[in-house]
Biopython code that builds the backbone (N, CA, C, O; Angstrom):
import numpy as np
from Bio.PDB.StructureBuilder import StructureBuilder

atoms = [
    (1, "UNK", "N", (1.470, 12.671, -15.740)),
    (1, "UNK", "CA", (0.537, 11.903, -14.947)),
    (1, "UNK", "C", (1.095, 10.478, -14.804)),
    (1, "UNK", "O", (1.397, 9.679, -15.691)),
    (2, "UNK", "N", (1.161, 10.349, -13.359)),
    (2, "UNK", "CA", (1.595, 8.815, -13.181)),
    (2, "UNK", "C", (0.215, 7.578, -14.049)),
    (2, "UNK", "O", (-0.876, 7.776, -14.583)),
    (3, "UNK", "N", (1.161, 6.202, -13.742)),
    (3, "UNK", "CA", (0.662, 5.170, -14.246)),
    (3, "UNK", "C", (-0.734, 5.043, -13.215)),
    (3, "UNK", "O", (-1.878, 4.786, -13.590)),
    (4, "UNK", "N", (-0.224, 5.331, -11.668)),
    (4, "UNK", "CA", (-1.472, 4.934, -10.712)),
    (4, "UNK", "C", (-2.139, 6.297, -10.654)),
    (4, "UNK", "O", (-3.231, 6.077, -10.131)),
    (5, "UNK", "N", (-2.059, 7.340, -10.871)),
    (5, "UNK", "CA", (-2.764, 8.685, -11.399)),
    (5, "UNK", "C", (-3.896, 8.342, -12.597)),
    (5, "UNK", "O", (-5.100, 8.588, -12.527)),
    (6, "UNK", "N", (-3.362, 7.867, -13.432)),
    (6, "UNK", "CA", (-4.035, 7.237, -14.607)),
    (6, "UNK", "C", (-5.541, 6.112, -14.140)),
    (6, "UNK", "O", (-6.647, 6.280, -14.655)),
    (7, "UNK", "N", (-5.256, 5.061, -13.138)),
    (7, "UNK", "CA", (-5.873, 4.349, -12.942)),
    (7, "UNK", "C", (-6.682, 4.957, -12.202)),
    (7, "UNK", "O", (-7.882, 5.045, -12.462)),
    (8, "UNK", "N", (-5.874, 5.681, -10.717)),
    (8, "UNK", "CA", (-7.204, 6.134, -10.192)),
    (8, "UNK", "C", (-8.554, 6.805, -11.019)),
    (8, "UNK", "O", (-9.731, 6.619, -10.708)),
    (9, "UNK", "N", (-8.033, 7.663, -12.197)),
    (9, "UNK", "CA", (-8.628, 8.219, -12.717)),
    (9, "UNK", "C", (-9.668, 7.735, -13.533)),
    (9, "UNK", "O", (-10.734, 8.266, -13.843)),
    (10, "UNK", "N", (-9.222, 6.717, -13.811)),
    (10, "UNK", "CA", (-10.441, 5.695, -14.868)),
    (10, "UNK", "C", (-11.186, 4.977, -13.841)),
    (10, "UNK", "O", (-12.403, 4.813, -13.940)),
    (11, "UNK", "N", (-10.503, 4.544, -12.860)),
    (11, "UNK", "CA", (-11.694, 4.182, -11.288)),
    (11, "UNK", "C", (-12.877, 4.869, -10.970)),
    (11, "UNK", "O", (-13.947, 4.285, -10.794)),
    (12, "UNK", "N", (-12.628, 6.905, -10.836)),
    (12, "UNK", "CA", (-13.206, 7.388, -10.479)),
    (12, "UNK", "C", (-14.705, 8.063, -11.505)),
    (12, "UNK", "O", (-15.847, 8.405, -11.199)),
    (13, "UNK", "N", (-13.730, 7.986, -13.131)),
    (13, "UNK", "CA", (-14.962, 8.671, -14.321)),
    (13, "UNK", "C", (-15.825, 6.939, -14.187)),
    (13, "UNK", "O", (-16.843, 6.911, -14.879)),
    (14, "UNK", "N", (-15.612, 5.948, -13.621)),
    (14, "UNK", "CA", (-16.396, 4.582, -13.849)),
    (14, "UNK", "C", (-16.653, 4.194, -14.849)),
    (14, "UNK", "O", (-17.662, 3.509, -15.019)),
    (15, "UNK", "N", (-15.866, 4.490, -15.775)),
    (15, "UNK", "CA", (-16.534, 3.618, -17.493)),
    (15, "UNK", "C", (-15.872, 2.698, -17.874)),
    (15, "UNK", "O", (-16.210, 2.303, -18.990)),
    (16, "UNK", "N", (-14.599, 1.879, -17.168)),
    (16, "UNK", "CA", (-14.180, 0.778, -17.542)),
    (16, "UNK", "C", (-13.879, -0.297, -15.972)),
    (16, "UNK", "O", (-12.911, -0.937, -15.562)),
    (17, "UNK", "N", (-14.994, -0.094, -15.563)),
    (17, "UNK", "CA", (-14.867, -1.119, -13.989)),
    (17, "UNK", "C", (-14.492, -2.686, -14.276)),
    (17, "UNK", "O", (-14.171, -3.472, -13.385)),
    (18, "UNK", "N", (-14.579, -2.991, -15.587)),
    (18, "UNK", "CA", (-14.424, -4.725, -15.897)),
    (18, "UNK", "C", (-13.001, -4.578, -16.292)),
    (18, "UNK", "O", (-12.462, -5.683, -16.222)),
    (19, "UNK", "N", (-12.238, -3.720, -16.650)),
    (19, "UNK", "CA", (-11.130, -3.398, -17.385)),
    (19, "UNK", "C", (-10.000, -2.888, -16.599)),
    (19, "UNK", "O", (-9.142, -2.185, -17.132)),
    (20, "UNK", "N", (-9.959, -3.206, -15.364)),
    (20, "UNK", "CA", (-9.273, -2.652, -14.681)),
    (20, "UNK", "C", (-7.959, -4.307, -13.957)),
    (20, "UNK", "O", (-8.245, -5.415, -13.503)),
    (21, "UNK", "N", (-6.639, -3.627, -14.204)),
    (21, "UNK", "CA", (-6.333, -4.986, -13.621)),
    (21, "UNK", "C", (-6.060, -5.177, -12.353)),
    (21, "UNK", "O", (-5.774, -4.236, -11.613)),
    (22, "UNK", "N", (-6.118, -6.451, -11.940)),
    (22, "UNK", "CA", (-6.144, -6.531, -10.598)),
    (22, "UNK", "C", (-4.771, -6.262, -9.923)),
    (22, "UNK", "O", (-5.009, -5.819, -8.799)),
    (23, "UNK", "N", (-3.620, -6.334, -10.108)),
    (23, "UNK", "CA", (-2.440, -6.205, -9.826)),
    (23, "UNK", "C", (-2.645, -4.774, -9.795)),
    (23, "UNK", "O", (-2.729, -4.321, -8.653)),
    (24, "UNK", "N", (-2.751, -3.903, -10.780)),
    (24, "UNK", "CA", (-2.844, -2.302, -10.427)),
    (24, "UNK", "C", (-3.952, -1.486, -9.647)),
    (24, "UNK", "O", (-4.011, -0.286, -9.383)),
    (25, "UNK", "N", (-5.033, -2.804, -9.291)),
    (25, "UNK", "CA", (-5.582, -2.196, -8.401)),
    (25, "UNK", "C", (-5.296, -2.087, -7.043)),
    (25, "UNK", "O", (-5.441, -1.168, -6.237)),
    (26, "UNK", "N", (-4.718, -3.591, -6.931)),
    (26, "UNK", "CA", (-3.823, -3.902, -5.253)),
    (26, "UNK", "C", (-2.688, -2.646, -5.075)),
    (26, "UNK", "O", (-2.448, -2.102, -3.997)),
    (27, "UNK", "N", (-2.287, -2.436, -5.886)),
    (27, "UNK", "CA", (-1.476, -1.484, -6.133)),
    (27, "UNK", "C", (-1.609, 0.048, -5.803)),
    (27, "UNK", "O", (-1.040, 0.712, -4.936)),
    (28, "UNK", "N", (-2.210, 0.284, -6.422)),
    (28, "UNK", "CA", (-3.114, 1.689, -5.662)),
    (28, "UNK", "C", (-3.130, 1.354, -4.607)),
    (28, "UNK", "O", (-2.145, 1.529, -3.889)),
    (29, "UNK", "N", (-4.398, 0.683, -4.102)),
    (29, "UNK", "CA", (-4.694, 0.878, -2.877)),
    (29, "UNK", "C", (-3.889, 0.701, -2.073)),
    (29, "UNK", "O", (-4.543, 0.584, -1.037)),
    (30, "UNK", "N", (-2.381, 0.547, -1.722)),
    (30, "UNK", "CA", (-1.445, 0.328, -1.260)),
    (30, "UNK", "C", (-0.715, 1.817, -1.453)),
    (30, "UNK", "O", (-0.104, 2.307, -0.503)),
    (31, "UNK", "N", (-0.754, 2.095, -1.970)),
    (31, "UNK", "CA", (-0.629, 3.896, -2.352)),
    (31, "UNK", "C", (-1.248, 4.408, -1.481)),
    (31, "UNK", "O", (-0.882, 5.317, -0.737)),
    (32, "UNK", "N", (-2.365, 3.790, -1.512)),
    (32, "UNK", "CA", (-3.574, 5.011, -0.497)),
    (32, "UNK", "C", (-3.560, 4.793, 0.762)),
    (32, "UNK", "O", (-4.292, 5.307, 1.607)),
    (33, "UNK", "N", (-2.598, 3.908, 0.934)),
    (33, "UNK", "CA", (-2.699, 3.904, 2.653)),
    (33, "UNK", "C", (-3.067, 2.700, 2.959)),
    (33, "UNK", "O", (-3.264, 2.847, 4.165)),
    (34, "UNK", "N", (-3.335, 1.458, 2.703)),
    (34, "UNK", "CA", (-4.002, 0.390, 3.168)),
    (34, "UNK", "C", (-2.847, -0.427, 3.301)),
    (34, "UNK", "O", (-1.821, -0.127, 2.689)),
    (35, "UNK", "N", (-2.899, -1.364, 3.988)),
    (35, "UNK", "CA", (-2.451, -2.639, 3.882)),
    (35, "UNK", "C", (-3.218, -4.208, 3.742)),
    (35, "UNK", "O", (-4.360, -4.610, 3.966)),
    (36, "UNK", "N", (-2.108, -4.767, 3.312)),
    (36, "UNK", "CA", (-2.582, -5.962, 2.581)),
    (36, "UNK", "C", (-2.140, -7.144, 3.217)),
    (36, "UNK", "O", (-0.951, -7.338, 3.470)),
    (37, "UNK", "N", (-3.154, -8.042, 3.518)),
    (37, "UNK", "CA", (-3.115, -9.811, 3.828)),
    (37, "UNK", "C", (-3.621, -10.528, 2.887)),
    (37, "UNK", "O", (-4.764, -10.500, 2.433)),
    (38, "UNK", "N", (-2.610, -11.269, 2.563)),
    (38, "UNK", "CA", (-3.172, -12.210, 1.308)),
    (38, "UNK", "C", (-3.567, -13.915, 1.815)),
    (38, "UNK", "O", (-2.697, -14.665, 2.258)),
    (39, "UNK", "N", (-4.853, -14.278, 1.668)),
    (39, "UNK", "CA", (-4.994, -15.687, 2.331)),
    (39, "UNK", "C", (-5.512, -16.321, 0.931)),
    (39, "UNK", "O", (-6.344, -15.832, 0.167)),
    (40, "UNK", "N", (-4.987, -17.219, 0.833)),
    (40, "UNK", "CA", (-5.450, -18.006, -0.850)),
    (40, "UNK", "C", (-5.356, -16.581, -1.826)),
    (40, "UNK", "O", (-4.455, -15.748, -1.720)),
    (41, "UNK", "N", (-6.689, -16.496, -2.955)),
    (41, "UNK", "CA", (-6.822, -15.886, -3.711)),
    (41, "UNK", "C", (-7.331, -14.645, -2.797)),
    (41, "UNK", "O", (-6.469, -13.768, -2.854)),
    (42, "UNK", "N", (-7.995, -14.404, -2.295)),
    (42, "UNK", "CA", (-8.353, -13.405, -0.825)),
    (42, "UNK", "C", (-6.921, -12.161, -0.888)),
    (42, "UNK", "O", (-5.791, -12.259, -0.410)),
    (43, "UNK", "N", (-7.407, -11.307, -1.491)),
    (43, "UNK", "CA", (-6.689, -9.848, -0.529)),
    (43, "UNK", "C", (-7.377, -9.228, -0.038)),
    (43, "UNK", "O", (-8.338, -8.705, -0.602)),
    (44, "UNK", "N", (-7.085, -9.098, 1.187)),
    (44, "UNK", "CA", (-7.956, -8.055, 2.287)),
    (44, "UNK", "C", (-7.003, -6.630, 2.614)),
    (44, "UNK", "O", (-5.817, -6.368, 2.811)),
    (45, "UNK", "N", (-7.978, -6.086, 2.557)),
    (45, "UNK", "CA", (-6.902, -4.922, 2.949)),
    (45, "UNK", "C", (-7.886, -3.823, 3.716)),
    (45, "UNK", "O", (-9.044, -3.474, 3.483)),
    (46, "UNK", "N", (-6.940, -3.433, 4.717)),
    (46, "UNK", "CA", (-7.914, -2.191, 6.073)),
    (46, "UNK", "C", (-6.951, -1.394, 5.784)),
    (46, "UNK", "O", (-6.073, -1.756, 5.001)),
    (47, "UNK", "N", (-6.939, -0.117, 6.389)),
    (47, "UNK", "CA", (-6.713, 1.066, 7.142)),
    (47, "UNK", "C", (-7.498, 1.332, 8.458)),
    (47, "UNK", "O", (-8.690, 1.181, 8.722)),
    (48, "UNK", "N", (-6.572, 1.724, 9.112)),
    (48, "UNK", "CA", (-6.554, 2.447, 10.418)),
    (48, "UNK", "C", (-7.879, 3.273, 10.859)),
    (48, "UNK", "O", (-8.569, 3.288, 11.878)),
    (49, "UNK", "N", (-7.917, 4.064, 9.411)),
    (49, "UNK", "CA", (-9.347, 5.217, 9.917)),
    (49, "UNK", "C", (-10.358, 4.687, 8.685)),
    (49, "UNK", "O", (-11.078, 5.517, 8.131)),
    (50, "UNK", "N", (-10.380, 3.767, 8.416)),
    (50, "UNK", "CA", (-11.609, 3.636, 7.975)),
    (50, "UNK", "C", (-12.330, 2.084, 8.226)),
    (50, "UNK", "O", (-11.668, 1.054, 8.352)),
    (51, "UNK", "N", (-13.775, 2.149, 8.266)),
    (51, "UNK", "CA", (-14.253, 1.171, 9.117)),
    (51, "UNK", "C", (-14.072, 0.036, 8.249)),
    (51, "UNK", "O", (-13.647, -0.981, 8.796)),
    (52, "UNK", "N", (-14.428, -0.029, 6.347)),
    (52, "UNK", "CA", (-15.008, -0.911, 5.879)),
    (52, "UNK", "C", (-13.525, -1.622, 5.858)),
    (52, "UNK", "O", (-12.522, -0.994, 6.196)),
    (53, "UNK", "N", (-13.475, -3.238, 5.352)),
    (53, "UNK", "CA", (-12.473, -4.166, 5.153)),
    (53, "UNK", "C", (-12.774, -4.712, 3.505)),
    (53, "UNK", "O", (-13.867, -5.184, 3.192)),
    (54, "UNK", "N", (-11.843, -4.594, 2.707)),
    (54, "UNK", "CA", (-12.000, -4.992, 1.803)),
    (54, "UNK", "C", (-11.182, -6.040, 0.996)),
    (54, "UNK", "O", (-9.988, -5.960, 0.709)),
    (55, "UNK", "N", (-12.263, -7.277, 0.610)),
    (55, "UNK", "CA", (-11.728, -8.413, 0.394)),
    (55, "UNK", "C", (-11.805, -8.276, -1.063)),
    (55, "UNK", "O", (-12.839, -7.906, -1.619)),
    (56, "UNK", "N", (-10.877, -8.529, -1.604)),
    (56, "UNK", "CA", (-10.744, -8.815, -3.127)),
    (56, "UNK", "C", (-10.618, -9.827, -3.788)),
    (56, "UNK", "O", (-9.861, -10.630, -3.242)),
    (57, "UNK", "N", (-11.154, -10.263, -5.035)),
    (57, "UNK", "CA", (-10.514, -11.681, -5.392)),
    (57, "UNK", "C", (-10.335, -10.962, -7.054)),
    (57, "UNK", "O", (-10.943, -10.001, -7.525)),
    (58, "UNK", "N", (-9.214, -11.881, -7.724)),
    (58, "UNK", "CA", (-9.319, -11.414, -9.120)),
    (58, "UNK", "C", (-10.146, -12.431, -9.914)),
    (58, "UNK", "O", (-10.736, -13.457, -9.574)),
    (59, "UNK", "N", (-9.981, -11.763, -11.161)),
    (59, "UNK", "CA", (-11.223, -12.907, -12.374)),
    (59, "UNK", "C", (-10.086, -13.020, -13.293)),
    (59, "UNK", "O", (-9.623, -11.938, -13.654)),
    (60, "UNK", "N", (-9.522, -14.092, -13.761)),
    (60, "UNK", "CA", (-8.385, -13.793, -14.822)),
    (60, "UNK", "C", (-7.738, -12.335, -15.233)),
    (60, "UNK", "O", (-7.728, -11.553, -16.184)),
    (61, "UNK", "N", (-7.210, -12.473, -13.921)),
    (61, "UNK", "CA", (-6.246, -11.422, -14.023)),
    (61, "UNK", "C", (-6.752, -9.379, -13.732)),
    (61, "UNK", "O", (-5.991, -8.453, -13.449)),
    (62, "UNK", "N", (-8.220, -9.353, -13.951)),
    (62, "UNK", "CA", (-8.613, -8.330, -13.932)),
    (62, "UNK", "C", (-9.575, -8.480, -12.422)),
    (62, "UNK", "O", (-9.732, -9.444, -11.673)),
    (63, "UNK", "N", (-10.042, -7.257, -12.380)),
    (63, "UNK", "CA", (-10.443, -6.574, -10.860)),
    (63, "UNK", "C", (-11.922, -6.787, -11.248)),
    (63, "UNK", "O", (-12.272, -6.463, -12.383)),
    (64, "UNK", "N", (-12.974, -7.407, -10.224)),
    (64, "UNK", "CA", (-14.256, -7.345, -10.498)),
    (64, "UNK", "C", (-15.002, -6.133, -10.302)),
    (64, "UNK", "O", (-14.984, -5.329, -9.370)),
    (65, "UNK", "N", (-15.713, -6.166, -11.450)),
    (65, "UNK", "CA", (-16.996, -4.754, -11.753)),
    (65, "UNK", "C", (-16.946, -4.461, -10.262)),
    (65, "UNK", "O", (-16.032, -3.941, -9.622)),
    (66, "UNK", "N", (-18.090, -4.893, -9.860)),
    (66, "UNK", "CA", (-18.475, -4.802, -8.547)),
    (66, "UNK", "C", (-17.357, -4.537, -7.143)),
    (66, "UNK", "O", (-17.568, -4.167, -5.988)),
    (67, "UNK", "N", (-16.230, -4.887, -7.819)),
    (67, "UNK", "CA", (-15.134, -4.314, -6.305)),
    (67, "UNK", "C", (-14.366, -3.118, -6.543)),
    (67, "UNK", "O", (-13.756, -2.428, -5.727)),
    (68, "UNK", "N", (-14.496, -2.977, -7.838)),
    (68, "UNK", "CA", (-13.707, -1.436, -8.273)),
    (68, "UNK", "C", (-14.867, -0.011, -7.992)),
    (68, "UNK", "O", (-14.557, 1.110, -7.589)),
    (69, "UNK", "N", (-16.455, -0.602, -8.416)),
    (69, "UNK", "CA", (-17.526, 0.183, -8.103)),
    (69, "UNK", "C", (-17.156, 0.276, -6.382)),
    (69, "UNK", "O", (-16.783, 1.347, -5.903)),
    (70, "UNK", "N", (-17.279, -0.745, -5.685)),
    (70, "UNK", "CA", (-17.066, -0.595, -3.946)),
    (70, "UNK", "C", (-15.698, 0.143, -3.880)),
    (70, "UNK", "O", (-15.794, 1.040, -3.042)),
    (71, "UNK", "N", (-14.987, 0.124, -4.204)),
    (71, "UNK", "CA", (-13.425, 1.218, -4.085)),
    (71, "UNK", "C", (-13.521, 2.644, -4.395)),
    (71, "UNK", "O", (-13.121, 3.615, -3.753)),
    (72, "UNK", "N", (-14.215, 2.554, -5.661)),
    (72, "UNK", "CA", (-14.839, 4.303, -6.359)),
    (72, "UNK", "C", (-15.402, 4.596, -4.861)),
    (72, "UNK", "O", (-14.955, 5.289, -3.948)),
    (73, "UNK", "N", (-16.448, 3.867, -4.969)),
    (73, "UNK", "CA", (-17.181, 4.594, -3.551)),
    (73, "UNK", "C", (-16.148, 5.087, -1.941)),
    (73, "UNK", "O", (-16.045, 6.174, -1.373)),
    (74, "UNK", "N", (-15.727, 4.156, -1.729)),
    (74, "UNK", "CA", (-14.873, 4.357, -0.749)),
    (74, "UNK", "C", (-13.931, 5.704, -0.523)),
    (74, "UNK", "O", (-13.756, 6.435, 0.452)),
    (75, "UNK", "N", (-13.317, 5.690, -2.108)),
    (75, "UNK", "CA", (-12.232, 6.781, -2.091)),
    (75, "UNK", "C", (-13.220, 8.534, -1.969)),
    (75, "UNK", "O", (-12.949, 9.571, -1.364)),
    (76, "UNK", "N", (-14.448, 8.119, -2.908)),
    (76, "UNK", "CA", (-15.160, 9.155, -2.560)),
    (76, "UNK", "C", (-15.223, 9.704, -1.441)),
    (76, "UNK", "O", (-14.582, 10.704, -1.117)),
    (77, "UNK", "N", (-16.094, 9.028, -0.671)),
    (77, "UNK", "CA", (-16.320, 9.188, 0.808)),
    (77, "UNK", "C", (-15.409, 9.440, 1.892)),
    (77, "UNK", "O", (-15.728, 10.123, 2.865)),
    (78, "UNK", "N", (-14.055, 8.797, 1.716)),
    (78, "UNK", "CA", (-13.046, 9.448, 2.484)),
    (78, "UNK", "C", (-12.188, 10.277, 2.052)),
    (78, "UNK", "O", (-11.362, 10.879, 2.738)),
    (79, "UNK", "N", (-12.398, 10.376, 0.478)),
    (79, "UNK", "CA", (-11.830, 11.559, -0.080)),
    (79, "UNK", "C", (-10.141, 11.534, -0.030)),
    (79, "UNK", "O", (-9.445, 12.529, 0.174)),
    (80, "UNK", "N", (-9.665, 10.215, -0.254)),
    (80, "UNK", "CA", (-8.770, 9.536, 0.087)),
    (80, "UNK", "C", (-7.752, 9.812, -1.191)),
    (80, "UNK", "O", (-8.135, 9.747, -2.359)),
    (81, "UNK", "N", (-6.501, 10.105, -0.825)),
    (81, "UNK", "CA", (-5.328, 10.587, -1.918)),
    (81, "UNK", "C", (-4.224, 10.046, -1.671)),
    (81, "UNK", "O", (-3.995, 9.993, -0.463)),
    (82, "UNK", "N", (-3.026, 9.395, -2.660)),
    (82, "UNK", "CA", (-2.374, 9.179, -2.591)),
    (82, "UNK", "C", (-1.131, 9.499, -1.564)),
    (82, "UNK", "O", (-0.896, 10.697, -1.400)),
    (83, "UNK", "N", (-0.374, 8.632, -0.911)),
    (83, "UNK", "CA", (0.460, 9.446, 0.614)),
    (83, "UNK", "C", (1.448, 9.741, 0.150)),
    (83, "UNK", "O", (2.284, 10.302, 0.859)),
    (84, "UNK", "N", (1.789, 9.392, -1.595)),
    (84, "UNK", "CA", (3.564, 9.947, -1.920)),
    (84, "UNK", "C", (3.159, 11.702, -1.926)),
    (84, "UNK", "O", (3.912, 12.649, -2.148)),
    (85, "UNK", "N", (1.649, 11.701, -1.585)),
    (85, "UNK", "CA", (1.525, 13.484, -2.343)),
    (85, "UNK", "C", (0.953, 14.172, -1.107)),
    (85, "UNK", "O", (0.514, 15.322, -1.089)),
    (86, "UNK", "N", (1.018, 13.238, 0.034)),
    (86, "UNK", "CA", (0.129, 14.241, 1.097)),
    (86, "UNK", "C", (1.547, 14.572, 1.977)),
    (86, "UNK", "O", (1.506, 15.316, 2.957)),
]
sb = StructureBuilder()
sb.init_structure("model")
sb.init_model(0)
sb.init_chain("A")
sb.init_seg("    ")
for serial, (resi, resn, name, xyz) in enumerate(atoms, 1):
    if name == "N":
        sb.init_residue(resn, " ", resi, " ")
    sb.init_atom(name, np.array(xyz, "f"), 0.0, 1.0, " ", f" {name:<3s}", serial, name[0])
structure = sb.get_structure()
């Protein structure tokens, strides 16, 4: 099991949303297909087929509760998988 296999995976069971770092989360989601604009602390990142835009900021170094919960959701709903595997 990869390193970003690993993360998605603790993203998706949701029991460590404060514990997640922000560098490996930009990370993934860059896996999954998105791309990234960075303005100040601001990463935004879209895809093509999906509507929402998601702005990120980190908290010392880790990914906020609340934006890893909005990502869980996301990947749910589009049911969204890594592109080294599709």
């Amino acid at each position: 099991m990869s390193k970003y296999d690993k993360i998605l995976q603790k993203i998706l069971l949701g029991r460590s949303d404060a514990n997640i770092l922000f560098s490996d989360l930009c990370q993934l989601l860059i896996r999954l297909g998105f791309e990234e604009r960075v303005k100040g602390d601001h990463h935004i990142f879209t895809r093509i087929d999906i509507e929402e835009i998601l702005n990120l900021q980190p908290k010392k170094g880790k990914a906020k509760p609340y934006q890893v919960k909005q990502i869980r959701n996301l990947i749910l709903r589009y049911k969204l998988r890594d592109n080294n595997y599709e």
